[in-house]
N, C-alpha and C positions, 0 to 999 in steps of 0.2 A: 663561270664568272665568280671572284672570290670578294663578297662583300663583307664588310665588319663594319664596327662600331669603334671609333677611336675617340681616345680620351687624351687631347693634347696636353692635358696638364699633367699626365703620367710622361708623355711622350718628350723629355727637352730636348730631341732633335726634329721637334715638328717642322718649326718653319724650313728648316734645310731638307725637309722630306715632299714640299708641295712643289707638287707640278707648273715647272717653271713656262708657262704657257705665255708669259711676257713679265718683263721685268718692275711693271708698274701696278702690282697688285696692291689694294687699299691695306689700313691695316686691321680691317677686320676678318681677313684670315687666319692672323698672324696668333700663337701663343699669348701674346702680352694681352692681346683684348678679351681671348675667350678668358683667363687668367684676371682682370679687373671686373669681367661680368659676374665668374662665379662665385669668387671672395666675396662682391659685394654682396648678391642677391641670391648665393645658394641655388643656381640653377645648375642641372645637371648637363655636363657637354656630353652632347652624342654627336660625332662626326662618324657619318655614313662615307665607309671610303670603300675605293675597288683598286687593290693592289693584283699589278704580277710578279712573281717572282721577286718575292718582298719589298717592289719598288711603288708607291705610290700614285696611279693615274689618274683616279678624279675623284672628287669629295662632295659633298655639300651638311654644310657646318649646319648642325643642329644644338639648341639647348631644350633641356625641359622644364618645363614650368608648373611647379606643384602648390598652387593655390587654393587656400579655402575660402578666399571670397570671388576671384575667378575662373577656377577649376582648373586643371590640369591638359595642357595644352604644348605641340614643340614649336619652337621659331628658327628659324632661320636668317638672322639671328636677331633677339631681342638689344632694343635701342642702337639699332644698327642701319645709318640711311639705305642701304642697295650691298645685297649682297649672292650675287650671281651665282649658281652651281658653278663650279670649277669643272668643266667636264668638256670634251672636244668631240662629245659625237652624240645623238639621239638615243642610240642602243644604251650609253651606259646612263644619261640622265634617266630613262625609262625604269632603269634597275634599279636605279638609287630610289627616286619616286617610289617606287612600289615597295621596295622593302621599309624605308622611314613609314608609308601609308600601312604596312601590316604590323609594324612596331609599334603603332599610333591607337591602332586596331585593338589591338591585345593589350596596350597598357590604360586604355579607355581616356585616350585625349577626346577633348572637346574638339578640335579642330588644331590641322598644322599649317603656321603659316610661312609664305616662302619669299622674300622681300629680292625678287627677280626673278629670271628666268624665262622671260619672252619668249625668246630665242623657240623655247620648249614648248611652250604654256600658251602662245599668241591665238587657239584656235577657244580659249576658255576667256571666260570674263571675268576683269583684273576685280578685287576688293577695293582696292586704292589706286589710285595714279600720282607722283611726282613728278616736279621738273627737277632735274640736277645740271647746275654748270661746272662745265669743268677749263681749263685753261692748261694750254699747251706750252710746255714750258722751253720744248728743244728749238724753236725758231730764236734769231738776235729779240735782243731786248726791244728795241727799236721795231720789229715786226710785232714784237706782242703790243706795243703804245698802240699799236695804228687802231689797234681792236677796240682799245678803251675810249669811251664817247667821251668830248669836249664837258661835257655839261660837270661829267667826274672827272679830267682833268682840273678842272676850277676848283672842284670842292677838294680838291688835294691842295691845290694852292693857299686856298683862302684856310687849311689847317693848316699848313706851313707860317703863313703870314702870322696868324694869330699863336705862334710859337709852341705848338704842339709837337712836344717831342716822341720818341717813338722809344721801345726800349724792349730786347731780346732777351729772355732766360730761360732758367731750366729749372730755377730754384725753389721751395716750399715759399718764402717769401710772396713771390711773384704770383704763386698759383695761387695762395690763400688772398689777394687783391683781386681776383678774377672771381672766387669763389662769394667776394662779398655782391661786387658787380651785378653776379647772375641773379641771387637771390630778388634785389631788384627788379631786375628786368623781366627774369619769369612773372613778379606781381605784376607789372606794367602789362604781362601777356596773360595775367591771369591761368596759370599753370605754375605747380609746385616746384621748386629747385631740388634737380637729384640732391640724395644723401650726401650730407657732408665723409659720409665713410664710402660712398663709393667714387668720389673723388680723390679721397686719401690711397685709395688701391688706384684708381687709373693714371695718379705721381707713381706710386713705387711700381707700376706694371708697364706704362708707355711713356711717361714725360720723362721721368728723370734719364731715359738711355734714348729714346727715341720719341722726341716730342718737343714742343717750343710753346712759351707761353709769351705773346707779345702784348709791353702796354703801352697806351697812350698815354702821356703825362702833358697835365698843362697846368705851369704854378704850383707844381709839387704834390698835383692830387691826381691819382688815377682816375683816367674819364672814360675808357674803355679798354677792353682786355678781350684778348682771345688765346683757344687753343688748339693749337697744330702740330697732328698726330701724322708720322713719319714710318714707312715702310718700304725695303726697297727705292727705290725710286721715284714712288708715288708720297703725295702731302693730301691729306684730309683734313680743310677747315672744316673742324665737328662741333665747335660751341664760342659764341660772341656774346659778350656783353657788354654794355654801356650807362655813362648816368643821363639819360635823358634832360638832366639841366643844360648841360652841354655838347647838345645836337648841333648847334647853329654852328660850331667849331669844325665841323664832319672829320673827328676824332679817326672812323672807321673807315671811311674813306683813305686815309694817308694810311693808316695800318693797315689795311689790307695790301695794297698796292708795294707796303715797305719787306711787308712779307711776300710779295711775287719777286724780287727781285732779290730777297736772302734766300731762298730756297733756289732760283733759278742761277746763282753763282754757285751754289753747290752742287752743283750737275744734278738739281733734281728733274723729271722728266713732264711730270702729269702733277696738279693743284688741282685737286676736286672742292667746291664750294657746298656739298650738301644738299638735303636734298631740300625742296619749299614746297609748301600745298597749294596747287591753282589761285585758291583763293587770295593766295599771300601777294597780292598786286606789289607793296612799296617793297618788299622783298626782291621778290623779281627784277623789278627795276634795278636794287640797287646793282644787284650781280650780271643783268644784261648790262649795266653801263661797261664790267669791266673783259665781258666777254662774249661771243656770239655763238658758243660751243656749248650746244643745248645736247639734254635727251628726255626722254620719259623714264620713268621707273615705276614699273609695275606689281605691286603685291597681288598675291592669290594667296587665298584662303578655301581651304580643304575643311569642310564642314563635315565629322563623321557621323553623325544624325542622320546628314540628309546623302551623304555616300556622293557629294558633287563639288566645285569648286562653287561659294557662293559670294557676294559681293557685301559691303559691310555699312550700316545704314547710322554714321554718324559716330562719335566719342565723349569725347568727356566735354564737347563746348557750351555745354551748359551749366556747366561750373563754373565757367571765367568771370562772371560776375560777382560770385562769393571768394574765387580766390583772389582778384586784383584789390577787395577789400582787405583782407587777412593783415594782420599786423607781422613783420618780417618771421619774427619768432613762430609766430600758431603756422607762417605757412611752412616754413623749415621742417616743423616737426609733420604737416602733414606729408611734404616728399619722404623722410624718413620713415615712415609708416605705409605710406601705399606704392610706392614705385616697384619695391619686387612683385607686386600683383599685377604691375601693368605691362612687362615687358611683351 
């Protein structure tokens, strides 16, 4: 079995090299993401592949992570909600698995972590669990309404009524009104806003060719923005923001809903909504109102210390008190300053 290490940012005939296992892969496969991860934060891609006959059959995306305040760790992949070994059989996830764990071994990782892989991994116990929705986009229109609960059909209306408009682009513009949005709303969640530079590479890596930024507008002020990242036939809602003044409006209600049916006129197949932590109750909700197409996602963490897969006992939440105080600026600089430690 012929394993290697690929470096997609060497490779620009990556994406036309993976294994077309179905036509709806996220885009965190893709070039363009390993490509805004490592601009931004200087991670090294290691993709573990097993080609025959110089054709490509299964991978599973690794980065590395070379910190001196969290130590030196791979992911699969960092700030990336679910991202599955690409492999169609036991034998060759086994191979991958072991040589990333003898790679990991010899370069003295702290632990490698693997954001999926059930399928493989369901007899070990996960670090984390997610819910992710996703929404099937190849039935009529009319079959996806049925899915969507009454209670958010209303809050689509009552943003209609109160003349919330909706607005699609691609443009720097656009993106830097989302940009201000998030910083916001990460205070409101008490959690740093990525670097304003590694939003600048994820415009020039996926939005300006493959990506959409939609905003809410009511009375000439943006009141919520998101962004949707495009591959293949797959949409990945990967970051919303809002100004909580203008909640009662339910701004993101209409924009989401405005965005199921621009993506699903363009023959898109699969809307993934991302992933949410158990604990995230209004979260959930809101995304059960517009869909009933759940799953779990599971992370595992390979601990090399203790030579076992081990589970992970909390994060940063005890920070959200000091950072929902922080003044926009001190919080800014601190996502600029720590976020490449935390992938």
């Amino acid at each position: 079995m012929n394993i290697s290490i690929v470096n997609p940012m060497i490779d620009k005939n990556w994406d036309r090299s993976i294994p077309q296992y179905d036509d709806e892969l996220p885009v965190f496969y893709s070039r363009a993401w390993a490509n805004a991860l490592t601009s931004s934060y200087g991670y090294k891609p290691l993709y573990f592949s097993i080609s025959d006959n110089g054709h490509l059959r299964a991978f599973i995306p690794v980065m590395e992570i070379d910190s001196l305040l969290t130590g030196r760790r791979g992911v699969a992949l960092p700030f990336t909600d679910t991202c599955d070994p690409l492999v169609s059989c036991k034998e060759d996830f086994a191979a991958l698995l072991g040589a990333i764990l003898a790679h990991g071994k010899s370069s003295d990782w702290k632990y490698f972590e693997l954001r999926g892989g059930y399928d493989y991994l369901a007899h070990e116990t996960p670090s984390e669990t997610f819910i992710e929705h996703q929404i099937d986009l190849k039935p009529s229109l009319d079959s996806i309404e049925q899915n969507i609960r009454n209670s958010f059909k209303r809050n689509i209306q009552k943003s209609i009524r109160n003349n919330v408009k909706i607005k699609i682009a691609q443009t720097r513009q656009a993106f830097r009104h989302f940009i201000d949005l998030n910083s916001l709303t990460r205070r409101r969640h008490g959690i740093p806003p990525q670097p304003k530079a590694f939003f600048r590479n994820l415009y020039n890596s996926c939005i300006k060719d493959h990506g959409f930024v939609f905003l809410a507008i009511h009375d000439q002020k943006v009141i919520a923005s998101a962004i949707f990242l495009t591959h293949q036939k797959h949409v990945t809602y990967k970051y919303g923001a809002s100004d909580f003044g203008f909640q009662n409006l339910r701004p993101n209600n209409l924009l989401i809903y405005e965005a199921l049916k621009f993506f699903k006129e363009r023959g898109y197949q699969r809307l993934t909504l991302g992933r949410t932590h158990p604990g995230n109750a209004g979260l959930i909700q809101f995304k059960n109102g517009l869909t009933k197409m759940t799953n779990a996602v599971h992370y595992y963490r390979y601990n090399f210390s203790k030579g076992e897969f081990v589970q992970v006992n909390g994060g940063l939440e005890k920070f959200n008190p000091i950072f929902n105080r922080m003044p926009i600026s001190l919080l800014n600089f601190a996502g600029k300053i720590f976020y490449k430690h935390m992938g």
